[in-house]
C-alpha positions in Angstrom: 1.2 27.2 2.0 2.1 24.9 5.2 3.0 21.5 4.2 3.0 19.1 7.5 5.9 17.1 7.7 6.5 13.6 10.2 10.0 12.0 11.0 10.8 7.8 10.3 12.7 6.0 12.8 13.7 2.6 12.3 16.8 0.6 14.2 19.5 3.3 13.7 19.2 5.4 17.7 18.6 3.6 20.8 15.1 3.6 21.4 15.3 6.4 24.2 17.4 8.4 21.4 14.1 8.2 19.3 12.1 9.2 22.2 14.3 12.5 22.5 13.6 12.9 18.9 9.8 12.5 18.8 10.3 15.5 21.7 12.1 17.7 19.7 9.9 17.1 16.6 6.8 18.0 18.2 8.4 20.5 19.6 9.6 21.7 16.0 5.8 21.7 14.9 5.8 17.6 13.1 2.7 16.0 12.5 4.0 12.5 12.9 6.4 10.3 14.1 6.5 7.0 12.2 8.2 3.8 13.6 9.0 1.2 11.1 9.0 -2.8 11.3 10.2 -3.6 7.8 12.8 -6.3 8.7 13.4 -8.4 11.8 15.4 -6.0 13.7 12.9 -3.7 16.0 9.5 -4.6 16.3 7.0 -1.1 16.2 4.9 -1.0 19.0 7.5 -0.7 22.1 9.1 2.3 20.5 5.5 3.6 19.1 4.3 3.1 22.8 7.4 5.3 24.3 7.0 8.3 21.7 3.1 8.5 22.4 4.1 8.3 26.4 6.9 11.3 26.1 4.9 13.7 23.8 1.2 15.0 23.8 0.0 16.2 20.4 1.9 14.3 17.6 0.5 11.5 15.8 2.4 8.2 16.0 2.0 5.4 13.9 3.4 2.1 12.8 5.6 2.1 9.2 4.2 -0.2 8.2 3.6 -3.5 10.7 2.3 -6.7 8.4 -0.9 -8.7 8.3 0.8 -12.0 8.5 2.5 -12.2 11.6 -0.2 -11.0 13.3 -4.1 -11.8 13.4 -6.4 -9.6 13.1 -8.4 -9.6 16.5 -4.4 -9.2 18.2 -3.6 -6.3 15.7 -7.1 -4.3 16.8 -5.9 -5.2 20.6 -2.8 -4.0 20.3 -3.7 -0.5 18.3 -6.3 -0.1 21.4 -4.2 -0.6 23.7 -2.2 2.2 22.0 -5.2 4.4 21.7 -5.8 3.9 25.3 -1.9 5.3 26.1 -3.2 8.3 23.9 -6.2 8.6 22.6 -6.9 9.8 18.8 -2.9 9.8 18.4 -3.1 6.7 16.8 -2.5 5.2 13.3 -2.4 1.5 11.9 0.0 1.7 9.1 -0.3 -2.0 7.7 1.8 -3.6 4.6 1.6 -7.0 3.1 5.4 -7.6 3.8 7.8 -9.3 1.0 9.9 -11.8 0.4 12.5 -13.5 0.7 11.6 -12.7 4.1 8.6 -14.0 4.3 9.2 -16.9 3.1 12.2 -17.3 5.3 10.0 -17.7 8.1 7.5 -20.2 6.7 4.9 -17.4 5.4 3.3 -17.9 2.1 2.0 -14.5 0.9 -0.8 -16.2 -1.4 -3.7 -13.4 -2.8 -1.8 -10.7 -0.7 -5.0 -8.3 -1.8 -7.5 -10.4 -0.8 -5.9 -11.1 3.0 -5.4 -7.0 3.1 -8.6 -6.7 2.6 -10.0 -9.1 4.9 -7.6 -8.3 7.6 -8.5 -4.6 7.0 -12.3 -4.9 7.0 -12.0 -7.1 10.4 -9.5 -4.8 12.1 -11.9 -1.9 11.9 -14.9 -3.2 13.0 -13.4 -4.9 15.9 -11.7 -1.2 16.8 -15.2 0.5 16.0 -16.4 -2.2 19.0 -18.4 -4.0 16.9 -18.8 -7.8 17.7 -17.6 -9.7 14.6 -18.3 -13.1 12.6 -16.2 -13.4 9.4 -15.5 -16.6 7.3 -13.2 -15.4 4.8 -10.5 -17.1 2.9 -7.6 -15.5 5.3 -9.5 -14.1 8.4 -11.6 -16.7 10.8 -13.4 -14.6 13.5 -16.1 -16.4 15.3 -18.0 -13.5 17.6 -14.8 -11.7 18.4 -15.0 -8.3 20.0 -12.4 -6.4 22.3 -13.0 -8.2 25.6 -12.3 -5.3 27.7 -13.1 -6.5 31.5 -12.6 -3.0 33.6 -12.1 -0.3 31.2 -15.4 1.5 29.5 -16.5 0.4 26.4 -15.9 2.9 23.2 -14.8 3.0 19.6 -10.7 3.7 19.2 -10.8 6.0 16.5 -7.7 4.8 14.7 -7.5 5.2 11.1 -5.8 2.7 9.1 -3.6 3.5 6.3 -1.9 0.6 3.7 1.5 0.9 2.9 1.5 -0.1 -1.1 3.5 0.6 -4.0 2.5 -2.1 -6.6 -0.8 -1.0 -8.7 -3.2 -3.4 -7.1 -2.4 -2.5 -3.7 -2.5 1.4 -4.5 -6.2 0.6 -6.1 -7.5 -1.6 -2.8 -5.8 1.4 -0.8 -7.5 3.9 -2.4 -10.8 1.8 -1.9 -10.6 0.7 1.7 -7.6 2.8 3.8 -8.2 6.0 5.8 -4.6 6.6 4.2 -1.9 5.4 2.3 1.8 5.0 2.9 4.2 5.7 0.1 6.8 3.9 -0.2 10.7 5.5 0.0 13.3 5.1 -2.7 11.1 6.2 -5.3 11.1 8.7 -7.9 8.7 11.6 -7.6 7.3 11.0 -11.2 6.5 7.2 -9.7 3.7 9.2 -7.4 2.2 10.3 -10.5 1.7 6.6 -11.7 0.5 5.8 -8.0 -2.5 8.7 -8.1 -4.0 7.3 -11.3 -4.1 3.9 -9.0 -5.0 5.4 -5.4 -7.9 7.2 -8.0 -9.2 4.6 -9.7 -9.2 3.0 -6.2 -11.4 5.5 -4.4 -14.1 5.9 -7.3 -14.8 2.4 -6.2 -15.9 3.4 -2.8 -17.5 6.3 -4.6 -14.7 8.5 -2.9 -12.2 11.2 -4.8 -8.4 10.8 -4.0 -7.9 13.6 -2.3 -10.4 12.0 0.1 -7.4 10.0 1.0 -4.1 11.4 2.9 -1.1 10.3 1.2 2.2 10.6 3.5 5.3 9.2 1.9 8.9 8.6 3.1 11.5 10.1 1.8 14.9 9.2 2.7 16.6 12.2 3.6 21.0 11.9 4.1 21.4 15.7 5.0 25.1 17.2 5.4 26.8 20.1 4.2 29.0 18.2 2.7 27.4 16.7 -0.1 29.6 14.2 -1.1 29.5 12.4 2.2 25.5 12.8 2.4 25.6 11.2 -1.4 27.3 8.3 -0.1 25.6 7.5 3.4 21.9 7.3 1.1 24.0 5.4 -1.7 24.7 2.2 0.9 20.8 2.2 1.6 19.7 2.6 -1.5 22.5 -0.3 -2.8 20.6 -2.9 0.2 17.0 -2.0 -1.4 18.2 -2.7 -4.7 19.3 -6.2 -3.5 16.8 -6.8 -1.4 13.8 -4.8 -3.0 14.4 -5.4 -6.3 10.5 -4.3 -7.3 10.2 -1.1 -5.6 14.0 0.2 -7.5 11.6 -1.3 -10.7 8.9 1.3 -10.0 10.9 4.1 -10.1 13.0 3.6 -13.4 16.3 2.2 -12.2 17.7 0.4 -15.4 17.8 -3.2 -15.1 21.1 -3.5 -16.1 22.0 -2.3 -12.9 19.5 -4.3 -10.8 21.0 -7.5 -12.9 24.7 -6.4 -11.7 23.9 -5.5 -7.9 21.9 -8.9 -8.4 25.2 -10.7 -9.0 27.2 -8.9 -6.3 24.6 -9.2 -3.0 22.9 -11.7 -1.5 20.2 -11.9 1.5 21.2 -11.1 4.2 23.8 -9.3 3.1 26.9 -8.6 4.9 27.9 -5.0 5.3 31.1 -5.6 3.6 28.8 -6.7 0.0 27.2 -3.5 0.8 29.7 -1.7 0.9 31.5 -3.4 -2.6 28.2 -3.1 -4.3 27.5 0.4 -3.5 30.7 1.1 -5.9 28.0 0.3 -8.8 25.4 2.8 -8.3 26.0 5.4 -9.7 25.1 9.0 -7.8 22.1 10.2 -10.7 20.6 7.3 -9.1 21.1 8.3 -5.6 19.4 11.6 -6.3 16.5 10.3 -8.3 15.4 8.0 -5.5 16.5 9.9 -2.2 16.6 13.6 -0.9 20.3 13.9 -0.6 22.8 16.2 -0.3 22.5 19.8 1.4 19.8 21.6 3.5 18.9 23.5 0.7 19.4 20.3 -1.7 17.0 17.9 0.7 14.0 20.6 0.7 14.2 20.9 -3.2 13.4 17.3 -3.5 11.5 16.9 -1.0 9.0 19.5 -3.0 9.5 17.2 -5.8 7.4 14.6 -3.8 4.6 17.0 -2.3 4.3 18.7 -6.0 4.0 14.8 -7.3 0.7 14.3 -4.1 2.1 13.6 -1.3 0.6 15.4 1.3 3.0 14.9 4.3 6.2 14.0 3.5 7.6 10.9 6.3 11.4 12.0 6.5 14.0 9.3 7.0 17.4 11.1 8.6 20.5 9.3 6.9 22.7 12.4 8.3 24.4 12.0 11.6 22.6 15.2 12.8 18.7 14.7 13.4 18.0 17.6 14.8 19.6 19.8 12.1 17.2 17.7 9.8 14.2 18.5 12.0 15.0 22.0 11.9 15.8 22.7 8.5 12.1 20.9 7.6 10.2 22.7 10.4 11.2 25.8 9.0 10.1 24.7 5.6 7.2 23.4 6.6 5.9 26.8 8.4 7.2 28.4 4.3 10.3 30.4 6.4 
């Protein structure tokens, strides 16, 4: 059976680089191309706007912007305007951010459900162009609409997915989102954990989860030599474990070794600590938390995650050749 894959990009290639690889991804048969904003290095929707300009049937979406930094009435402008580059190509992919970050920048993320929610519920009716008054605890919309002034009035059909890995977020997901991001650097056995969630979610809306699509990055460090893969995913998985202590929690790593990293880095960390803290992890726990090694290698795991329910897997090149990564998926994904 045909299992859609989509490629991450993040800060790693010069923004024309990643339109070159959107190209050669829909040219490789990829559903998606998804643009992350997960620190403050590259914001999403410059680069999202120049994939959707160079390419004409992929979907492109946003992995995952916040609803802090943004309010709702400028998040469902800015996904129009998207929409209006390249309509139905669309998605929303919204997280509630973390800290320290967060609070680094004078955020307090207070009831993070309860502003998803809000900021969710607002976001769509103002993209379905609905006129909207809502008093909520987070959202303050006082007859908001899209004010579009020369353009025809229409609903942007873009569907919103949540990126979530903590329980209550995989529940409000699997109540409210068209979709749901899974996070990267987890186990596959964690997805199992996040479908009872994402289920007991959708009953809520009277929904099954399989109503729900359920794309989920993977890191992916492919090189022939697999030593050399092993290490480039070992000094991103070493900055999540500093950094993102709760998501390495989710998936099993001992916290012995979260404890020890702990000690070592500090945020932001230096490449250098990176580097000495890598020596820690060990590579079991590169490979239970990252497709890593080979071609051959990368695919096996990858069907780890789809077995597991994800239905599209989101991969993030580690390797130093893209293109061999696109091509040894598109061929898996058309089951060559």
């Amino acid at each position: 059976m045909r299992t859609p894959v989509a490629l991450y990009l993040q800060d790693a290639h010069p923004i024309r680089q990643g339109m070159e690889y959107a190209r050669y991804a829909e040219e490789q048969g990829f559903r998606a191309v998804w643009q992350a904003e997960s620190r403050l290095v590259r914001e999403a929707t410059v680069p999202m706007a120049s994939f959707l300009a160079v390419t004409e049937r992929i979907v492109v979406g946003s992995g995952v912007v916040n609803n802090w930094t943004r309010n709702p009435a400028l998040l469902a402008s800015t996904f129009s305007t998207l929409d209006d580059l390249a309509p139905g190509r669309v998605v929303l992919g919204i997280g509630a951010w973390w800290d320290p970050l967060a609070r680094k920048v004078g955020i307090e993320r207070r009831k993070p459900l309860q502003a998803m929610r809000e900021t969710v519920e607002t976001v769509r009716r103002l993209l379905a162009d609905e006129r909207v008054s809502y008093h909520g605890e987070f959202v303050e919309l006082d007859d908001v609409e899209l004010d579009y002034v020369h353009q025809p009035r229409r609903p942007k059909e873009v569907p919103i997915y949540i990126g979530a890995t903590g329980d209550r977020m995989l529940e409000l997901a699997g109540e409210i989102a068209d979709g749901v991001v899974l996070n990267y650097l987890v186990s596959p056995s964690y997805n199992e954990q996040a479908m009872a969630h994402l289920e007991q979610g959708a009953r809520r809306a009277g929904r099954r989860v399989d109503d729900l699509d359920r794309p989920q990055l993977v890191v992916c460090s492919l090189d022939e030599d697999r030593g050399r893969a092993l290490d480039a995913a070992r000094l991103l998985v070493t900055q999540y474990l500093g950094q993102q202590p709760h998501i390495m929690k989710a998936s099993g790593v001992p916290d012995s070794l979260l404890e020890e990293i702990g000690k070592v880095l500090t945020w932001p960390a230096t490449h250098d600590e990176v580097v000495a803290a890598s020596r820690l992890v060990p590579d079991d726990v590169v490979q239970m938390i990252t497709a890593s090694g080979t071609a051959a290698e990368c695919r096996a795991k990858v069907e780890e995650y789809v077995a597991h329910g994800c239905t599209c897997p989101i991969l993030y090149p580690l390797g130093p050749d893209v293109r061999a990564m696109i091509d040894a998926f598109a061929a898996w994904s058309r089951g060559e």
